[in-house]
NUDREN-842724 format. One line per 2 residues: number of its first residue (from 1); their letters; for each residue x, y, z of N, C-alpha, C, O. Coordinates in Angstrom, 2 decimals. Layout:
BEGIN
NUM> a> X Y Z X Y Z X Y Z X Y Z ~ ... .
end
This chain:
BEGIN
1> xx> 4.37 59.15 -105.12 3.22 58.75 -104.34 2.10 58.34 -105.29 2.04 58.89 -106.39 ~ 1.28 57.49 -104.97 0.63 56.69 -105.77 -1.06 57.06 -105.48 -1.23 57.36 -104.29 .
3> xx> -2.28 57.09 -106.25 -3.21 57.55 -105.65 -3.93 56.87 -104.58 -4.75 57.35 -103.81 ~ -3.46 55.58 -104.67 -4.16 54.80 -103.58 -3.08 54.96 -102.35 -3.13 54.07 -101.50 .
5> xx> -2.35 55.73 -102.21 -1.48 55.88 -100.61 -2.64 57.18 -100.61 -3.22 57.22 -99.52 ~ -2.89 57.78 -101.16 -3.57 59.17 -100.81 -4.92 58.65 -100.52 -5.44 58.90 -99.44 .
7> xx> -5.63 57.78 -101.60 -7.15 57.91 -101.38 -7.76 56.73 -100.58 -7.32 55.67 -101.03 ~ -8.26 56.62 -99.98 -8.88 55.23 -99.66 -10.63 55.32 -99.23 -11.26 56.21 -98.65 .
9> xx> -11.06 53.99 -99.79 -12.42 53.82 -100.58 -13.60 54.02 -99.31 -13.48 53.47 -98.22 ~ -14.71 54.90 -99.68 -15.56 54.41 -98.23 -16.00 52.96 -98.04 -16.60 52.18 -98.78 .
11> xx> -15.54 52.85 -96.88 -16.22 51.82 -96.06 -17.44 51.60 -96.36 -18.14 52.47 -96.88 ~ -18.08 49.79 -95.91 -19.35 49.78 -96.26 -19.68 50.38 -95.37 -18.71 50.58 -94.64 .
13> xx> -20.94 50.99 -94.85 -21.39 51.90 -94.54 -21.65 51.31 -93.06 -21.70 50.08 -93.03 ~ -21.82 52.00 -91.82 -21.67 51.37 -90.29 -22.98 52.42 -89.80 -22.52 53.54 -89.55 .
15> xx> -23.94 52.39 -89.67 -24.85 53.55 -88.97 -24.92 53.54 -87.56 -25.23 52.49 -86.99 ~ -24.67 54.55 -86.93 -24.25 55.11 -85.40 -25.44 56.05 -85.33 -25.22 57.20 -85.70 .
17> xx> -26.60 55.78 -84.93 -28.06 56.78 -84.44 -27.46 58.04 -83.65 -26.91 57.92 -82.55 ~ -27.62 59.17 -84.27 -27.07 59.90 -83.84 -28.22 61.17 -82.91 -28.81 61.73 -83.83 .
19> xx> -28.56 61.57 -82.02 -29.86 62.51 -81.95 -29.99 63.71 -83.00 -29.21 64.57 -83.39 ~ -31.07 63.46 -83.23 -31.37 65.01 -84.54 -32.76 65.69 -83.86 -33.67 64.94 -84.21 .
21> xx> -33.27 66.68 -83.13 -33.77 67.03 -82.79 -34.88 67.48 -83.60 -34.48 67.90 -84.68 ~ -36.37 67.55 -83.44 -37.05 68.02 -84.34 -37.69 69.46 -83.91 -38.50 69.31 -83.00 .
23> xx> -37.50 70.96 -84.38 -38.30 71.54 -83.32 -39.68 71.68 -84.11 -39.88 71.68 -85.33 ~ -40.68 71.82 -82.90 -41.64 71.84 -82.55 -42.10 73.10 -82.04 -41.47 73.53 -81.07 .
25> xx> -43.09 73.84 -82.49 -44.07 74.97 -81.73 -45.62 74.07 -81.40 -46.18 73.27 -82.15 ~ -46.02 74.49 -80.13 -46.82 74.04 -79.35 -47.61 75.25 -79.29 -47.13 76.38 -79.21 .
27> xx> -49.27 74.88 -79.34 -49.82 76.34 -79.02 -51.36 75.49 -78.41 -51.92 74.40 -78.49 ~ -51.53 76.69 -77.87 -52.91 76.10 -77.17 -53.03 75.07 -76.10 -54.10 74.57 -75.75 .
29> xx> -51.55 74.74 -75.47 -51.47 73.23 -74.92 -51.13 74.05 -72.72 -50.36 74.96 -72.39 ~ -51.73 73.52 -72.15 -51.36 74.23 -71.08 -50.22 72.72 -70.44 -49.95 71.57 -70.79 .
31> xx> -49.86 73.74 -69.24 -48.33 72.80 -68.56 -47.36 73.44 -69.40 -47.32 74.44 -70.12 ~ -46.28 72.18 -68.92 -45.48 72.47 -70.16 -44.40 71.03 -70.18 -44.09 70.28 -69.25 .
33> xx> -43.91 71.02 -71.89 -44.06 69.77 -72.37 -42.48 69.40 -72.06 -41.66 70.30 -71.90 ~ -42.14 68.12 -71.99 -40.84 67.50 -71.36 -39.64 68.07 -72.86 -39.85 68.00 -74.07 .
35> xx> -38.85 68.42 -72.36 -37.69 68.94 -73.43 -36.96 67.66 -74.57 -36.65 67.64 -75.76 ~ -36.91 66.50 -73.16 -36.62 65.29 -74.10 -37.77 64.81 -75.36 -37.43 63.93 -76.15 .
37> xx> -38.86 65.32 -75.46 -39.59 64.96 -76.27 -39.46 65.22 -77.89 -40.02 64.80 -78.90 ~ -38.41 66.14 -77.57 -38.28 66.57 -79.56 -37.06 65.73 -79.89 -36.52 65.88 -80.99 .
39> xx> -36.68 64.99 -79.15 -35.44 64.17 -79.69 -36.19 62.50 -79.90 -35.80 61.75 -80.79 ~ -37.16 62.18 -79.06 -37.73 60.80 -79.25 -37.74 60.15 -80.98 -38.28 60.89 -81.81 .
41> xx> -37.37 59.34 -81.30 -37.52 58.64 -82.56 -36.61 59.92 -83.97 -36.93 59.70 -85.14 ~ -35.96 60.67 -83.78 -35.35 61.18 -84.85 -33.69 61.12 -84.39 -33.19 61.55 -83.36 .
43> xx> -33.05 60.44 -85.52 -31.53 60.31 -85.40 -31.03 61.39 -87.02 -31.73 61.98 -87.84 ~ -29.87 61.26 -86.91 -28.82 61.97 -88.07 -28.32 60.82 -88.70 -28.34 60.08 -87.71 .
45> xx> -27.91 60.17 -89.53 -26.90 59.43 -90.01 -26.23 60.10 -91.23 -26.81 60.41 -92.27 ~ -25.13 60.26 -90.98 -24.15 61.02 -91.40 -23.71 60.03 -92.93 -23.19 60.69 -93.84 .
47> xx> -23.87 58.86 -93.13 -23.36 58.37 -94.08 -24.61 58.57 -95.33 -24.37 58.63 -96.54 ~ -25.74 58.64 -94.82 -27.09 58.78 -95.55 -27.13 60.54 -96.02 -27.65 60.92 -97.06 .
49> xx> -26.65 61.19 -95.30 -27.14 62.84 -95.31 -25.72 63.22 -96.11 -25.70 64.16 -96.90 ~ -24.58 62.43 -95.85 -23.30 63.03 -96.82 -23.24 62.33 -98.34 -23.39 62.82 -99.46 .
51> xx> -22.95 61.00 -97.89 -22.67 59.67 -98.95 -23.77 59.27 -100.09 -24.51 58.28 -100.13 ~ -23.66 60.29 -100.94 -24.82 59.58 -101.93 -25.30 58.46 -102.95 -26.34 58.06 -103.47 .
53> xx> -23.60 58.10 -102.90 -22.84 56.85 -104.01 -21.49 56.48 -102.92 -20.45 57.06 -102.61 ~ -22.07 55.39 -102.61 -20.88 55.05 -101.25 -19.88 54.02 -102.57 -18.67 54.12 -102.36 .
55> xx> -20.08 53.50 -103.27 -19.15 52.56 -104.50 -18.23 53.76 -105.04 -17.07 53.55 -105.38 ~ -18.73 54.85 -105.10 -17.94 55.68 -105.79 -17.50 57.09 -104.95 -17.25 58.14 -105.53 .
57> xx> -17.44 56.95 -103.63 -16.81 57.46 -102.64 -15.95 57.85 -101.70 -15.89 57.23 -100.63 ~ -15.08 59.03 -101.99 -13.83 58.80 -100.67 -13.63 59.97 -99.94 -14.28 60.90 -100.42 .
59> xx> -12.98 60.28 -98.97 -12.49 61.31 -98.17 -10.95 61.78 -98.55 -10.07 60.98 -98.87 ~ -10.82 62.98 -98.48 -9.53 63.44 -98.51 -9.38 64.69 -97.35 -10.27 65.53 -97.19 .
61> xx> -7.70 64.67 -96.32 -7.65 65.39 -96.03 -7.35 66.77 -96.80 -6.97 66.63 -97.96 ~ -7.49 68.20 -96.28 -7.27 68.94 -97.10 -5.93 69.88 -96.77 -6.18 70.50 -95.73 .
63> xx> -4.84 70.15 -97.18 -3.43 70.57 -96.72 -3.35 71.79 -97.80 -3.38 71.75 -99.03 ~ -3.22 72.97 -96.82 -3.15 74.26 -97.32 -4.03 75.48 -97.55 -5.09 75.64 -96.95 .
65> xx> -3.52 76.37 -98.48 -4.69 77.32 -97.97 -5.19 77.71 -99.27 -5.83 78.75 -99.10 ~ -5.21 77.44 -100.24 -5.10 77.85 -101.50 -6.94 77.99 -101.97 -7.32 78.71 -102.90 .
67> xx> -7.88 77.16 -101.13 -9.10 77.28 -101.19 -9.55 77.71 -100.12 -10.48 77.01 -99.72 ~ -9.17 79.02 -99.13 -9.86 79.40 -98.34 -11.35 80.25 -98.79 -12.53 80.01 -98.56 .
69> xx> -10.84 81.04 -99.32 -12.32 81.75 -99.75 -13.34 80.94 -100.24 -14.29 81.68 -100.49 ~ -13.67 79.55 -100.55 -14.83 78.61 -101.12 -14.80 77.86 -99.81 -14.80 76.63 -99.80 .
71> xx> -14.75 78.75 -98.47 -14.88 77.89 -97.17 -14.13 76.11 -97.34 -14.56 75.00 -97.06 ~ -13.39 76.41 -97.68 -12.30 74.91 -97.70 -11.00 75.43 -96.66 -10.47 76.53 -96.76 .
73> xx> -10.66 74.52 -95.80 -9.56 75.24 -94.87 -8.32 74.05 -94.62 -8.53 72.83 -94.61 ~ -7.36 74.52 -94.47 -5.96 73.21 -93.72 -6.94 72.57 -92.56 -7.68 73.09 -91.73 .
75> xx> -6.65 71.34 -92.86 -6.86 70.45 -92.28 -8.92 69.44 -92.32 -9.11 68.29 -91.93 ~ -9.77 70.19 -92.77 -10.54 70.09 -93.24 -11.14 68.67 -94.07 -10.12 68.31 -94.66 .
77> xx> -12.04 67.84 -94.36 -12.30 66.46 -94.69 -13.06 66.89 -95.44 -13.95 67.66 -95.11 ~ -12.81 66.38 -96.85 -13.67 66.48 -98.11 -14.69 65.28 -98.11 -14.45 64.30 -97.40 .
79> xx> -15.80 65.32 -98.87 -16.59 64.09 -99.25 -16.19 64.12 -100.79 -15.94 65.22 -101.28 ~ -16.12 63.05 -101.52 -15.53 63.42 -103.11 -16.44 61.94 -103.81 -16.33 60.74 -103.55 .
81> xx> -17.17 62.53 -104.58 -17.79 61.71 -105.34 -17.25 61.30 -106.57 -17.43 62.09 -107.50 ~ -16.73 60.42 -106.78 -15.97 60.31 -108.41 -17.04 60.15 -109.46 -16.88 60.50 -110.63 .
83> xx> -18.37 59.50 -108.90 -19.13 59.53 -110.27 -19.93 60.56 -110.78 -20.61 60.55 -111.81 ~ -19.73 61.62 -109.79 -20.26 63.43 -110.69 -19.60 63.79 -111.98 -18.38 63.67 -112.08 .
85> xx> -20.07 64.06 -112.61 -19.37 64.52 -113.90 -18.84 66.09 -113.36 -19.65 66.83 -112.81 ~ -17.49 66.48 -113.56 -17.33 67.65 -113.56 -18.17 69.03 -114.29 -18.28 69.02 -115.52 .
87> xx> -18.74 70.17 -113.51 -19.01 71.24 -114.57 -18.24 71.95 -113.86 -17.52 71.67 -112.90 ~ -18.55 73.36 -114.67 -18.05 74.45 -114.61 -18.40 75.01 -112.93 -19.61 75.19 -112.82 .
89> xx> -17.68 75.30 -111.74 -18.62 75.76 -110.69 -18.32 75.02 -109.42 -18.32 75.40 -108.25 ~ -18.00 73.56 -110.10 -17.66 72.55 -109.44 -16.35 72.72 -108.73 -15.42 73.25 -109.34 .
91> xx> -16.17 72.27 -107.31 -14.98 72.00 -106.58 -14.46 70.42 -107.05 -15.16 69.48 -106.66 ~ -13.49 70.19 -107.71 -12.89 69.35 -107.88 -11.67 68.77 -107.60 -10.68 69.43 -107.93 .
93> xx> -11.47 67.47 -106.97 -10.54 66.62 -106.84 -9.75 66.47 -108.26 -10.28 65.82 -109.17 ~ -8.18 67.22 -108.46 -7.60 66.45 -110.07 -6.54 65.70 -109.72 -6.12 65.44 -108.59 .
95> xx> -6.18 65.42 -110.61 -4.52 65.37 -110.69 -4.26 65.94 -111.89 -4.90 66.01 -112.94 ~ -2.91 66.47 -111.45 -2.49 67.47 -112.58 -0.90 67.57 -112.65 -0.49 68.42 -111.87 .
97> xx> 0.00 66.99 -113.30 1.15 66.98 -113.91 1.85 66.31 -112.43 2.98 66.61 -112.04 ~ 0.80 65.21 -111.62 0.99 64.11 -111.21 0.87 64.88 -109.86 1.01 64.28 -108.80 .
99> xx> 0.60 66.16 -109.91 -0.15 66.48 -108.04 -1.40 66.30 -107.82 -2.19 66.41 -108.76 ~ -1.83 66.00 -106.64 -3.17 66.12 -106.50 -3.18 67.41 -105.55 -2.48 67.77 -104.61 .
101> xx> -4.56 68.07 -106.39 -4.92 69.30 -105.89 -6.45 69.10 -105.67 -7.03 68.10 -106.08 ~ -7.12 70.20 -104.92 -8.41 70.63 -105.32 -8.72 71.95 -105.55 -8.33 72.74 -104.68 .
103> xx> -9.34 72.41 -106.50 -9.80 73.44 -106.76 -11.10 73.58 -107.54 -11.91 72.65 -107.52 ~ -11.32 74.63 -108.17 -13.09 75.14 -109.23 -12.67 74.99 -110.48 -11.81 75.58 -111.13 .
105> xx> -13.42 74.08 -110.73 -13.62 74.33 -112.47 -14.40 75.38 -113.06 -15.59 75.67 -112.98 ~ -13.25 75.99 -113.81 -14.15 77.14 -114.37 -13.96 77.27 -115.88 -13.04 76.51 -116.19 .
107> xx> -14.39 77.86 -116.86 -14.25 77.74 -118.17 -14.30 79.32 -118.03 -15.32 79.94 -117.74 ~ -12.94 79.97 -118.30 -12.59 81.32 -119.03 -12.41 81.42 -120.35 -11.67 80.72 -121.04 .
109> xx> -13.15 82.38 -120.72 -13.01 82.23 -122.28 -13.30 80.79 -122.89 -14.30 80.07 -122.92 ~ -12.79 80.74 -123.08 -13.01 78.80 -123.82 -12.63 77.81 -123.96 -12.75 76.78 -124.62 .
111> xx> -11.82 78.53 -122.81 -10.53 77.24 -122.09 -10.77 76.72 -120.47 -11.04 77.44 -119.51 ~ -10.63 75.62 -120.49 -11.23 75.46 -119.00 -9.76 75.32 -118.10 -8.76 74.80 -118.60 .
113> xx> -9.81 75.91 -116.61 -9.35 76.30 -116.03 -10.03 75.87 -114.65 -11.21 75.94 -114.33 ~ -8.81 75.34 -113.82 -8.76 74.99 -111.86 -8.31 76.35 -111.59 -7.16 76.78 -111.72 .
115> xx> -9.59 77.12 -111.08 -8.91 78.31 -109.66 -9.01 78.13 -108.44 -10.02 77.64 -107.93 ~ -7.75 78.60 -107.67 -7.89 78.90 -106.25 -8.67 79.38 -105.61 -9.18 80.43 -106.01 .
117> xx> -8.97 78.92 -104.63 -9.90 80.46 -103.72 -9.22 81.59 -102.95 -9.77 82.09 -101.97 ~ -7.93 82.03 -103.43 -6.76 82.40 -102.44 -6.34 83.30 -103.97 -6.10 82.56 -104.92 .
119> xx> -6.24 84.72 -104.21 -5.51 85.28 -105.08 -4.07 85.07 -105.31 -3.52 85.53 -106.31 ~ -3.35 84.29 -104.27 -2.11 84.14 -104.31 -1.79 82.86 -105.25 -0.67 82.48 -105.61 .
121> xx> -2.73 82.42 -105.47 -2.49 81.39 -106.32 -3.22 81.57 -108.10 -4.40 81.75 -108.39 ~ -2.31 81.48 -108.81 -2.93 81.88 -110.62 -3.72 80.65 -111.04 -3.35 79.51 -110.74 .
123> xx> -4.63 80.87 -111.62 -5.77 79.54 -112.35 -4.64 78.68 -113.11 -3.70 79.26 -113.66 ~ -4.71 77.90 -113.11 -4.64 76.49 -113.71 -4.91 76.25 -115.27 -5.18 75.06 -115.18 .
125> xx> -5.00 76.46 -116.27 -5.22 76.13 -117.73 -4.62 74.56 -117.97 -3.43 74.26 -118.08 ~ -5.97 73.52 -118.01 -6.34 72.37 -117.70 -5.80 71.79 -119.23 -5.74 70.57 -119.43 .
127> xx> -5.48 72.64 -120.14 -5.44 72.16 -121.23 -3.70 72.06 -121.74 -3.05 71.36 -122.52 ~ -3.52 72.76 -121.15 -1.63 73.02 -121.14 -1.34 71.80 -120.41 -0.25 71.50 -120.90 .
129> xx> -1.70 70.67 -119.33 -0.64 69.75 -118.88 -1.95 68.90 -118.65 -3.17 69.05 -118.78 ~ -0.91 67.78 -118.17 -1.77 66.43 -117.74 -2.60 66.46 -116.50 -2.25 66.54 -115.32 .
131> xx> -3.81 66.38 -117.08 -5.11 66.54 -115.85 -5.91 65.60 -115.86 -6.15 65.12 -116.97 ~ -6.56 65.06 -114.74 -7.30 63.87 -114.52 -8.42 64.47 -113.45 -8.18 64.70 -112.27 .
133> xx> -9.57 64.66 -114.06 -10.47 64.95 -112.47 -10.60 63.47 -111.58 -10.89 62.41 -112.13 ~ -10.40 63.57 -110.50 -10.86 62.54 -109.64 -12.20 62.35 -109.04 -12.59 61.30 -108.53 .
135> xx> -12.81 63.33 -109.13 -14.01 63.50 -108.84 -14.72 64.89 -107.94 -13.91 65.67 -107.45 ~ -15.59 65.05 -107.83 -16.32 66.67 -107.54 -16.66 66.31 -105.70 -17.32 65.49 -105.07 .
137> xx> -16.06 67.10 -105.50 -16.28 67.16 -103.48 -17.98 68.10 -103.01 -18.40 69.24 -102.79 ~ -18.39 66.83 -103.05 -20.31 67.03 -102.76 -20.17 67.68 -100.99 -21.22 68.23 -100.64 .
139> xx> -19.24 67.68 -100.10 -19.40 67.92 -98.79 -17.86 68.47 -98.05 -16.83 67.84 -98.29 ~ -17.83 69.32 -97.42 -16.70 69.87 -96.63 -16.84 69.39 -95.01 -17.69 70.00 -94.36 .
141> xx> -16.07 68.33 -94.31 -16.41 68.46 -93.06 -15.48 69.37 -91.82 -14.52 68.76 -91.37 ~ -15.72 70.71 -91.31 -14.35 71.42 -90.47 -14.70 71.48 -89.30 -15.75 72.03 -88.94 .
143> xx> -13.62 70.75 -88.30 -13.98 71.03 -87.07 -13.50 71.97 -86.43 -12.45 72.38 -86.92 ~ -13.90 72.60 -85.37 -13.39 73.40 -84.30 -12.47 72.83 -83.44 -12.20 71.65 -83.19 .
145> xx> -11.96 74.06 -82.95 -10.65 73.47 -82.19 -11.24 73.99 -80.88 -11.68 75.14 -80.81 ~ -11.25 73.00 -79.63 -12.08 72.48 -78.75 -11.14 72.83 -77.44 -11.52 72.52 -76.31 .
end
């Protein structure tokens, strides 16, 4: 499998006004004020509030459980910025002896190392095989099941 069957590039960007509510405390005001009023003129756009570098931007689904504890879950939508420089701390997109995974960069001792968020899985020593970061996942999107 090739990285472009896995990754594909964000879109130029499409904005859909979304309502974003502003709240408001009112004091001193008698009556009382229309509910639709804290939504007038404020939207969400989701590509502005996630996408910080849309040229250097993609989504990945996420399959498995190996990062549950860093709130990452099966089935779950990453935001992945390729032009972050990896640190230490960082959730990162790699490839590694030609899988793609995600996990934390961490530097033990003085060797840097991908851990799980799942004890069932052993850290990674980045320096023993072929590793490629793809880039650092700036956003987690998980939905509920409805």
């Amino acid at each position: 499998m090739r990285p472009s069957d896995i990754f594909q590039p964000h879109p130029a960007p499409t904005y859909h006004a979304l309502p974003h509510p502003l709240a408001t405390i009112r004091a001193g005001i008698s009556g009382f004020p229309s509910p639709a009023e804290d939504y007038v003129g404020r939207t969400l756009d989701l590509n502005e509030r996630l996408v910080k570098r849309p040229s250097a931007t993609f989504f990945m689904t996420v399959t498995g459980d190996s990062m549950e504890s860093f709130g990452i879950q099966d089935g779950d939508i990453l935001v992945v910025d390729r032009s972050v420089n990896a640190r230490p701390g960082h959730i990162v997109v790699a490839l590694v002896d030609g899988e793609v995974i995600v996990k934390r960069y961490e530097i033990l001792g003085r060797r840097p190392y991908l851990s799980s968020g799942n004890d069932r899985y052993a850290p990674i020593p980045v320096s023993d095989r072929d590793c490629q970061m793809w880039g650092v996942v700036r956003s987690v999107i998980h939905e509920y099941s409805v």
